[in-house]
N, C-alpha and C positions, 0 to 999 in steps of 0.2 A: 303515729308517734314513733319514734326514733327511740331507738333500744338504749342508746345512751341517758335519755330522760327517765328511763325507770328508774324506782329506788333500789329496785333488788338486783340492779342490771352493771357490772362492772365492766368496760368496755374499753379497752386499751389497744388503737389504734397507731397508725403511723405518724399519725398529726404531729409536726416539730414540738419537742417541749418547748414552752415561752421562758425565757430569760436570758441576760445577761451576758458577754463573757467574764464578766464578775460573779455570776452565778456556777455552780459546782455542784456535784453529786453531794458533799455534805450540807450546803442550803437547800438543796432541791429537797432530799427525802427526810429533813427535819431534824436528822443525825447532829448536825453542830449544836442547836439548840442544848442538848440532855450535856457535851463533849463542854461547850462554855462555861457553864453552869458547875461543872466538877472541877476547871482550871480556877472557875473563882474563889471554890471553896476551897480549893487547896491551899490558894496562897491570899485570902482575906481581901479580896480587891473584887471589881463590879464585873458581870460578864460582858459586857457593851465593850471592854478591852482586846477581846476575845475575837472581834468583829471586825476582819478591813474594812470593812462598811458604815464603821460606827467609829466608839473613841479612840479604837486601836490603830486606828490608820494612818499609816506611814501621809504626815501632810504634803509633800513633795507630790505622790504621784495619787492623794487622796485614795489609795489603798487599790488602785488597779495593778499598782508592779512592776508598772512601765507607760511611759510618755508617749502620749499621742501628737503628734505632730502634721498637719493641716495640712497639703502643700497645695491646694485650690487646686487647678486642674487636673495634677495628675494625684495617682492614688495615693491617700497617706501613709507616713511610715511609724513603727514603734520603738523605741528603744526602751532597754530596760531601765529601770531605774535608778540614778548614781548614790541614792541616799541609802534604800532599801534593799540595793541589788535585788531587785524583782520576789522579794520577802512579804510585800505588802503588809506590812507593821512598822510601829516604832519601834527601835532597837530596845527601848525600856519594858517594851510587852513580851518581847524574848527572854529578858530576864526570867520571868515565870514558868515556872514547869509542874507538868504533872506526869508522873511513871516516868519521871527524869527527860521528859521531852518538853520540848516550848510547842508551840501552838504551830508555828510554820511545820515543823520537823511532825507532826502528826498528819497534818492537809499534804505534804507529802508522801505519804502512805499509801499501797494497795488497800485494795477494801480487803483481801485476804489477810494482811499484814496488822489491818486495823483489828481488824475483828479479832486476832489473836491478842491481840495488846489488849483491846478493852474487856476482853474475857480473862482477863489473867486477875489475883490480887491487888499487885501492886496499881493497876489502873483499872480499874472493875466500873464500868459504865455501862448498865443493862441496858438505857433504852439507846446507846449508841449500836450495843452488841445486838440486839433483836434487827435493828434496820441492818446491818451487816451482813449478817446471817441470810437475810434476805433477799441482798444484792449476790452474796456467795448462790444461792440459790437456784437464782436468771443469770448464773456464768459470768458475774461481773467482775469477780474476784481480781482482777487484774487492773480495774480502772483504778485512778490514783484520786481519793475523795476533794482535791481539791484544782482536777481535770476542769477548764471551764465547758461547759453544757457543748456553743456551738462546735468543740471538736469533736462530740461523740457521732459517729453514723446512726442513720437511721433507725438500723435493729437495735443498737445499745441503749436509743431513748424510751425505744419501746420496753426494752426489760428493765430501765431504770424507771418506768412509770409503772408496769407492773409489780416490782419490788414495793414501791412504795405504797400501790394501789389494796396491795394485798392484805394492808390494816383493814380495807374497811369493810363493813359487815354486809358484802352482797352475797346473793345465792346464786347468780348467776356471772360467770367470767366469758367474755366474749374477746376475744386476740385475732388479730390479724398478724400473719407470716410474724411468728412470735421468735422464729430459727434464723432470719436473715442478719449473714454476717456471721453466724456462729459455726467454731469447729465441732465435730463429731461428736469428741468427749463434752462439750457444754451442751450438745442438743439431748446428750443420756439426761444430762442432771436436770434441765430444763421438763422435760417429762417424766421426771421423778418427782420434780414438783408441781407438774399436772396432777398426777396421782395422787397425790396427797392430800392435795383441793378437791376432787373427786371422793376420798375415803372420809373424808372431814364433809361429807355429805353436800358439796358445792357441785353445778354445773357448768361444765366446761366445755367451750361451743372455738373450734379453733377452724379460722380460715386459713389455708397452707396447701404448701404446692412439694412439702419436703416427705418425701420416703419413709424416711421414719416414726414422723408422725405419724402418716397416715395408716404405715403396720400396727400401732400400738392405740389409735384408734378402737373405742368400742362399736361405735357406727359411723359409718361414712354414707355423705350425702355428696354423689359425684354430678358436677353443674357440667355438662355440655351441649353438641356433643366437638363444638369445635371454641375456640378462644374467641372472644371479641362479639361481632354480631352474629359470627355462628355458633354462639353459644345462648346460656340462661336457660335451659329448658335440664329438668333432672332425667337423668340418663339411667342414673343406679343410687339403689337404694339398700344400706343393708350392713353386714360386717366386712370387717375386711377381709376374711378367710372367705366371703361368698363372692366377692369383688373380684377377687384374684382366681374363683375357680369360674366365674363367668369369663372374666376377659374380655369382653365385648366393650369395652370401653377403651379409649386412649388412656385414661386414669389406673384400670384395671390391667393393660397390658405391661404397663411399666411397671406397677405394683408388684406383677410376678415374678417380673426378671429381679427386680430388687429383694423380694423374699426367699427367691431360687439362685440368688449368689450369682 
């Protein structure tokens, strides 16, 4: 049985997120949902407004933002769109605001940016702040919530599946290369919040090829002793302070030079 069929087994792979380029970090991890819901009651109108995807949607380009144009053999092209200038609303759902912004002016926000806003009074939205917080987390603090999906890389789909992953109630976290793509300072915070899954009594099981992880590691289980078919067979077994005084591994040699500067 495959570790992802377990119930207590969280497993966040490279596997491409599915959706859209109508789809965005604010659809994807739930975050618009609580963010619609406080524009409606702010100003007395239905959330479905709320939604390029629903009744908010600019009719012109039915809420994608810009025009798809066919040209059969060769590749098609995009223009933005002349009604909505790539707003994907109707100019009457901008009227609305909530914390003095309309709904575009928020999907363009950093999740850093958002997170402040929706932690404040004037627009105080906890289950938008909690998914935020989250994404701040796994280093994403710089994606803009209303990014469509197929531009993010690889590593970013994976820490935007593990942000969102991290509501649910398993005991074991399984990640593969959870670091690719990320700078230095995101890979501190990224295993700051391994640690915290760990202290919060979770198991965390990470497949990785990055130095840092591998120092801050409680046990390392080293697969060689060479990559591809000269590899699979365990080589080393044990902490990383014992990894690094054995050596005897390719895993272990580079380990030292990375822990001895």
């Amino acid at each position: 049985m495959a570790l992802s069929n377990l119930p207590e087994v969280v497993a966040v792979d490279q596997t491409p997120i599915k959706g859209s380029r109508r789809s965005n970090p604010a659809t994807y991890t739930g975050m618009l949902e609580p963010i619609r819901k406080a524009f409606a009651k702010a100003n007395g109108v239905k959330p479905a407004l709320f939604s390029a995807n629903s009744e908010g949607a600019c009719p012109n380009c039915n809420g994608a933002g810009v025009i798809y144009t066919d040209l059969a053999m060769m590749a098609g092209v995009s223009t933005v769109c002349e009604i909505c200038e790539g707003k994907r609303f109707q100019a009457s759902v901008l009227e609305y605001t909530f914390g003095g912004k309309d709904i575009t002016e928020v999907l363009t926000m950093s999740v850093s940016e958002a997170a402040e806003f929706f932690a404040g009074e004037v627009a105080h939205v906890p289950g938008a702040e909690v998914v935020l917080n989250r994404l701040t987390d796994v280093g994403l603090g710089y994606l803009i919530l209303g990014q469509p999906l197929p531009t993010l890389s690889g590593g970013e789909r994976q820490r935007l599946k593990l942000a969102t992953q991290m509501a649910d109630k398993g005991e074991i976290y399984v990640l593969d290369e959870p670091t690719t793509g990320l700078h230095l300072a995101d890979v501190d915070q990224l295993l700051g919040l391994l640690d915290r899954l760990v202290d919060s009594g979770k198991s965390v099981i990470v497949i990785a090829h990055h130095q840092a992880v591998m120092a801050h590691a409680d046990w390392i289980i080293d697969i060689g002793p060479g990559a591809g078919h000269d590899g699979g067979r365990i080589v080393f077994e044990g902490t990383p302070v014992d990894l690094v005084a054995d050596a005897s591994t390719l895993t272990g040699e580079y380990l030292a030079k990375y822990v001895r500067g």
